[in-house]
C-alpha positions as CSV (number, residue, x, y, z in Angstrom):
1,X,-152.8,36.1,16.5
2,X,-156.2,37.3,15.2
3,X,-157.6,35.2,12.5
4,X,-160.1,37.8,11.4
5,X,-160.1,38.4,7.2
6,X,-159.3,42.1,8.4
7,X,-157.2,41.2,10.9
8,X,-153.6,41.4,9.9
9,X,-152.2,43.9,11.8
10,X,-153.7,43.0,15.3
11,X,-152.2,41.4,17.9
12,X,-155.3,40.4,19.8
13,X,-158.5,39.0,19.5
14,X,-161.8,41.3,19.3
15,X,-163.5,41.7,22.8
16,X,-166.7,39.6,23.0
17,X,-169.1,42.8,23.0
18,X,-167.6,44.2,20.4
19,X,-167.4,41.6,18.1
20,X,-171.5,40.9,19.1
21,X,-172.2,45.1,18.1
22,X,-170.2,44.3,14.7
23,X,-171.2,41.4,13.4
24,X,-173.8,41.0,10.8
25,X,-174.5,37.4,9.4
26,X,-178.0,37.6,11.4
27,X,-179.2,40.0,8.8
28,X,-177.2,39.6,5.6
29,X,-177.3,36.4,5.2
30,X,-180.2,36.9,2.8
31,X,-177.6,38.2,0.8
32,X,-176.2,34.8,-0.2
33,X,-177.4,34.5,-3.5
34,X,-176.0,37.9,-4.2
35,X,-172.8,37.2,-2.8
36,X,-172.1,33.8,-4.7
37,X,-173.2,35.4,-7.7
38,X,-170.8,38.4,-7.4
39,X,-167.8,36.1,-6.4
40,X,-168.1,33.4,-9.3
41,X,-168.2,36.4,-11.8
42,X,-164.9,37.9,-10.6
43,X,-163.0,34.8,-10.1
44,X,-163.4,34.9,-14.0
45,X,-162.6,38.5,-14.1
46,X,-159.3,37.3,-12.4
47,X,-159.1,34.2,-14.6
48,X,-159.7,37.4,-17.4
49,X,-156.7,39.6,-15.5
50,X,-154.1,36.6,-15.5
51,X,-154.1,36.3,-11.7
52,X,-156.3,32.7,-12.0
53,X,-155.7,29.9,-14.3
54,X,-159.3,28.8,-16.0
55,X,-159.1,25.8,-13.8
56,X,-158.7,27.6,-10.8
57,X,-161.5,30.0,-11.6
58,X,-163.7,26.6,-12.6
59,X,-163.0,25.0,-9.1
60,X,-163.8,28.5,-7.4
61,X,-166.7,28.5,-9.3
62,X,-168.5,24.6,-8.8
63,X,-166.9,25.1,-5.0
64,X,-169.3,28.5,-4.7
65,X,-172.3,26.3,-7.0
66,X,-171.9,24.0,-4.4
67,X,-172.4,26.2,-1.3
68,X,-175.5,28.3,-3.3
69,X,-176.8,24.5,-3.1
70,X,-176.0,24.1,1.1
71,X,-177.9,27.8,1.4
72,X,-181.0,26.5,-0.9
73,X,-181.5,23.3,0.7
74,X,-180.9,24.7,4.4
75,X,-177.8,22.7,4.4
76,X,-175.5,25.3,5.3
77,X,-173.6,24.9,8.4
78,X,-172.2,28.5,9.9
79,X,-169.4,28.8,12.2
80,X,-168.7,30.4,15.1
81,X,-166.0,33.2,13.3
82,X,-169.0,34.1,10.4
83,X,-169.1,37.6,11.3
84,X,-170.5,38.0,7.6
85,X,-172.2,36.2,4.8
86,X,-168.7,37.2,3.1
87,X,-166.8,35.2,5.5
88,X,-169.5,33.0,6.0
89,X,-169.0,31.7,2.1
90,X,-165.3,32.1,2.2
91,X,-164.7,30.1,4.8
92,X,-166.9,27.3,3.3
93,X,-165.3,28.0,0.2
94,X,-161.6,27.3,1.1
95,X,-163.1,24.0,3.2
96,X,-164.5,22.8,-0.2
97,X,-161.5,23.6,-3.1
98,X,-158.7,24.3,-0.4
99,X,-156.1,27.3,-0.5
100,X,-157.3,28.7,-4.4
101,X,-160.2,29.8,-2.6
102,X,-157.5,32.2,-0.6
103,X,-156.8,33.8,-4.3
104,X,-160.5,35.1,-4.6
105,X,-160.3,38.2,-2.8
106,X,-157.5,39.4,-5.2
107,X,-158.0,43.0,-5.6
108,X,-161.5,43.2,-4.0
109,X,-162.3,44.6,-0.9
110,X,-165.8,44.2,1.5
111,X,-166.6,47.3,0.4
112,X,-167.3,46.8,-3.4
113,X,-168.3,43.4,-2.4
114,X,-170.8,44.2,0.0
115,X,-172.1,47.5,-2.7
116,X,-172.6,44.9,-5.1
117,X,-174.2,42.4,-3.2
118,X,-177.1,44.5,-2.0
119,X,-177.3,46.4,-5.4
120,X,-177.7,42.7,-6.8
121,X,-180.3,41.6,-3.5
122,X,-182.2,44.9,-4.6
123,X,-182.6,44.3,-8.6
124,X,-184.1,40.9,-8.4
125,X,-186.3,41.9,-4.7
126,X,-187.7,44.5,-7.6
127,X,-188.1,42.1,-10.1
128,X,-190.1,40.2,-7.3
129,X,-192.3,42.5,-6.2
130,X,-193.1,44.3,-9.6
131,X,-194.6,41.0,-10.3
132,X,-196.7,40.6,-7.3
133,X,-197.9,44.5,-8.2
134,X,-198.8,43.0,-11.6
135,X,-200.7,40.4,-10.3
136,X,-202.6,42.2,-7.8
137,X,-203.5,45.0,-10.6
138,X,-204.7,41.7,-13.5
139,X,-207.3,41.2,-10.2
140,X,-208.0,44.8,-10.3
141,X,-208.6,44.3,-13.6
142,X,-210.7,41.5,-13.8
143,X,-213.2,42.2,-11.4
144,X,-213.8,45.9,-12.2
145,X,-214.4,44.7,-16.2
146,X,-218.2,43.3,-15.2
147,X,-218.7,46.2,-12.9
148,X,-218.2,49.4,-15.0
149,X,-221.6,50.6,-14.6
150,X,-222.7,48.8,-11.2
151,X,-223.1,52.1,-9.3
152,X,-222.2,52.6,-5.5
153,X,-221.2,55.3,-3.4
154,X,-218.6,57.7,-3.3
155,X,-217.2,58.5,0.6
156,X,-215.3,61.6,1.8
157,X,-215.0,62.0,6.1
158,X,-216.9,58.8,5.8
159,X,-219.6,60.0,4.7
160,X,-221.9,59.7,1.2
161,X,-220.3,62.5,-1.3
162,X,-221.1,61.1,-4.8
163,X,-221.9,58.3,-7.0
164,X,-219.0,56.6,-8.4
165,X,-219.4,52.9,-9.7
166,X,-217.3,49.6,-8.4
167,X,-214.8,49.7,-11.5
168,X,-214.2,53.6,-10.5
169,X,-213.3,52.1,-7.2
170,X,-211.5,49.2,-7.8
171,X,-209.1,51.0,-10.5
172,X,-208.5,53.4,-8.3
173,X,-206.3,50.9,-6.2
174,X,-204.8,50.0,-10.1
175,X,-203.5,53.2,-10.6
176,X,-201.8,53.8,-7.2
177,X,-200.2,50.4,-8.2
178,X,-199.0,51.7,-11.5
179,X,-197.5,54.5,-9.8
180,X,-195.3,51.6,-7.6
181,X,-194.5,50.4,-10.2
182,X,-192.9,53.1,-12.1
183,X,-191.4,54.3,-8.8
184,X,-189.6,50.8,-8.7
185,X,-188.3,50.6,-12.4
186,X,-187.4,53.8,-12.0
187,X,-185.1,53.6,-8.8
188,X,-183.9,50.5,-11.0
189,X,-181.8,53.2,-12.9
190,X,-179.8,53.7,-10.4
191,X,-180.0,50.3,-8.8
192,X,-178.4,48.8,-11.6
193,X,-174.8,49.4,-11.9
194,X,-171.8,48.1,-10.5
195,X,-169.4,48.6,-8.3
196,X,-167.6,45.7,-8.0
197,X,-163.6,46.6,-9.2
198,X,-163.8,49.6,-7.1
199,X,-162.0,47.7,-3.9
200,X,-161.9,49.7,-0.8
201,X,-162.5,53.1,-2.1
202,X,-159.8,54.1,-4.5
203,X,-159.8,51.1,-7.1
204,X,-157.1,48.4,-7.8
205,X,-153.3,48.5,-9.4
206,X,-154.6,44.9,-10.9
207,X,-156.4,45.0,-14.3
208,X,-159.8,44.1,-13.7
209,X,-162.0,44.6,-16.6
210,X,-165.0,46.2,-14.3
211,X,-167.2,46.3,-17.7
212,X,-167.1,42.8,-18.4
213,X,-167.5,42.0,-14.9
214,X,-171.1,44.3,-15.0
215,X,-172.2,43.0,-18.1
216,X,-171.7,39.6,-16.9
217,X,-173.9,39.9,-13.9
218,X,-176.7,42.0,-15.7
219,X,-175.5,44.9,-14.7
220,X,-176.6,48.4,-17.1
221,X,-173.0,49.6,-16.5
222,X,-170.3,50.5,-13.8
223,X,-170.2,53.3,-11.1
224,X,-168.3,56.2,-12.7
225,X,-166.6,57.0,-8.8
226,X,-164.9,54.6,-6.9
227,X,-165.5,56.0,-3.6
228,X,-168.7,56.9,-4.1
229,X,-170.0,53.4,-5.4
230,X,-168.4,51.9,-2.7
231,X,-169.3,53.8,0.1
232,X,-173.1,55.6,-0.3
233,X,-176.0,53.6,0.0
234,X,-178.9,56.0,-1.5
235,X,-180.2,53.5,-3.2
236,X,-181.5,51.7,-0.6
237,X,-183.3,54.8,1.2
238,X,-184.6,55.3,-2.3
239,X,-185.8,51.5,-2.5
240,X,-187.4,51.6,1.1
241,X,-189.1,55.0,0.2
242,X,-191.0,53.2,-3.0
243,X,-191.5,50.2,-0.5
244,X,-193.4,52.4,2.0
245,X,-195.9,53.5,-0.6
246,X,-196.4,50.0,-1.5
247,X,-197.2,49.5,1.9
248,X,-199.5,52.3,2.4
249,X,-201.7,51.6,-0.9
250,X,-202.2,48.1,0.2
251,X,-202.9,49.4,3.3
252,X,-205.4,51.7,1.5
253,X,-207.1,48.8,0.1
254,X,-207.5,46.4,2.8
255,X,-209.0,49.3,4.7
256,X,-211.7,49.6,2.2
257,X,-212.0,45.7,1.9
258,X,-212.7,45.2,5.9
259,X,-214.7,48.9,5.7
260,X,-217.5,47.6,3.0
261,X,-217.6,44.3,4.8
262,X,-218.7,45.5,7.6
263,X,-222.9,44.7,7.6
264,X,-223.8,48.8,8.0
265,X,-222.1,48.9,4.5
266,X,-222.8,45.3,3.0
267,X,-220.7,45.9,-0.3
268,X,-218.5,42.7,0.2
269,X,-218.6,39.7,2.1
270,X,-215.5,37.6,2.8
271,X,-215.2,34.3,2.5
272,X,-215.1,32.4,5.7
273,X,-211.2,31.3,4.4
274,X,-210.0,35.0,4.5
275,X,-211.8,36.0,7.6
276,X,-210.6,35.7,11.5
């Protein structure tokens, strides 16, 4: 028999190498967080629907509490059939509260699981680095204020073009930021909405309230489609497109930083801390 979640219908056992090209849990098991969150929100959606008692949905819950506190404290033990962080938590999950935990996947599939999961990961990795943007462009900020009129000057091809002063430089770094940042909170549009009650691609005969379930996780509303919230992942290209150009204009700026530090320039010097 094959013991697989998906595994039903099989008679044997996944060959070795194809099990190693399929499984995941190397790389989404960042996804943790995500993943908990997503499940303790539909075991009340099924508490909602009839298909859990309130008690069950409370010992799903503190049973998933308790394995966000295993992955936290690095005290999470995987096993060798984790081909997921789905199965990954499941598995713990039905360890720690027993058979309930079997009731969990009522109606759900991978697919609107996974969808939410990484729409979730991607709202709060946002939320992250929007903040870390902020705090670069308050620096930005704060040292261009004294130098508004301190002149230096301007390069094109590397070579002197035009005067320009230090806050002129500095907030030029600010803006690119800005633009990050309104890349990001815009993407968040379509980040932002759920998936979850969509199952494998053609929704579920049980009556999950998919509203409550979004609004409960933060969520600005539900996918409109089914199939394609389940299965299209352009919000991720979108995501890592905005990441990029975070990359480059820090890029941009370090350039600078290590260009004017050089001696033929003398514009900054580093402090021995920051320098290799």
């Amino acid at each position: 028999m094959n013991a697989k979640l998906w595994g039903g219908r099989f008679a044997d056992s996944p060959n070795a190498q194809m099990r190693a090209l399929q499984d995941s849990i190397s790389f989404d098991k960042v996804l943790y967080a995500a993943d908990i969150h997503g499940s303790v929100a539909y075991a009340w959606a099924l508490s909602r629907a009839g298909i859990l008692t309130e008690q069950e949905a409370q010992t799903i819950e503190n049973g998933l509490e308790k394995i966000l506190g295993e992955f936290e404290t690095d005290q999470f033990q995987y096993a060798d059939g984790d081909e997921d962080i789905h199965t990954a938590v499941e598995r713990r999950l039905t360890e720690i509260v027993g058979p309930v935990a079997g009731k969990l996947h009522t109606g759900r599939s991978r697919n609107d699981q996974i969808a939410t999961d990484i729409r979730l990961w991607l709202r709060d990795t946002c939320a992250q680095i929007e903040g870390m943007l902020v705090n670069i462009q308050t620096v930005l900020v704060d040292r261009a204020e004294p130098h508004v009129e301190t002149i230096m000057p301007g390069f094109t091809h590397m070579q002197p073009a035009q005067p320009i002063t230090l806050a002129h430089w500095l907030m030029s770094f600010f803006w690119m930021l800005q633009r990050d940042r309104e890349r990001l909170n815009d993407g968040l549009k379509r980040i932002n909405i759920s998936p979850l009650g969509s199952s494998a691609l053609a929704g579920t005969p049980y009556p999950i309230d998919r509203e409550h379930i979004a609004a409960n996780l933060g969520f600005a509303g539900v996918t409109h489609n089914s199939l394609d919230g389940v299965s299209d992942r352009d919000m991720i290209a979108e995501f890592l497109f905005v990441a990029s150009m975070i990359g480059l204009h820090l890029s941009r700026l370090a350039e600078d930083v290590i260009l004017y530090s050089n001696p033929i320039y003398g514009f900054i010097r580093l402090p021995d801390a920051y320098s290799t």
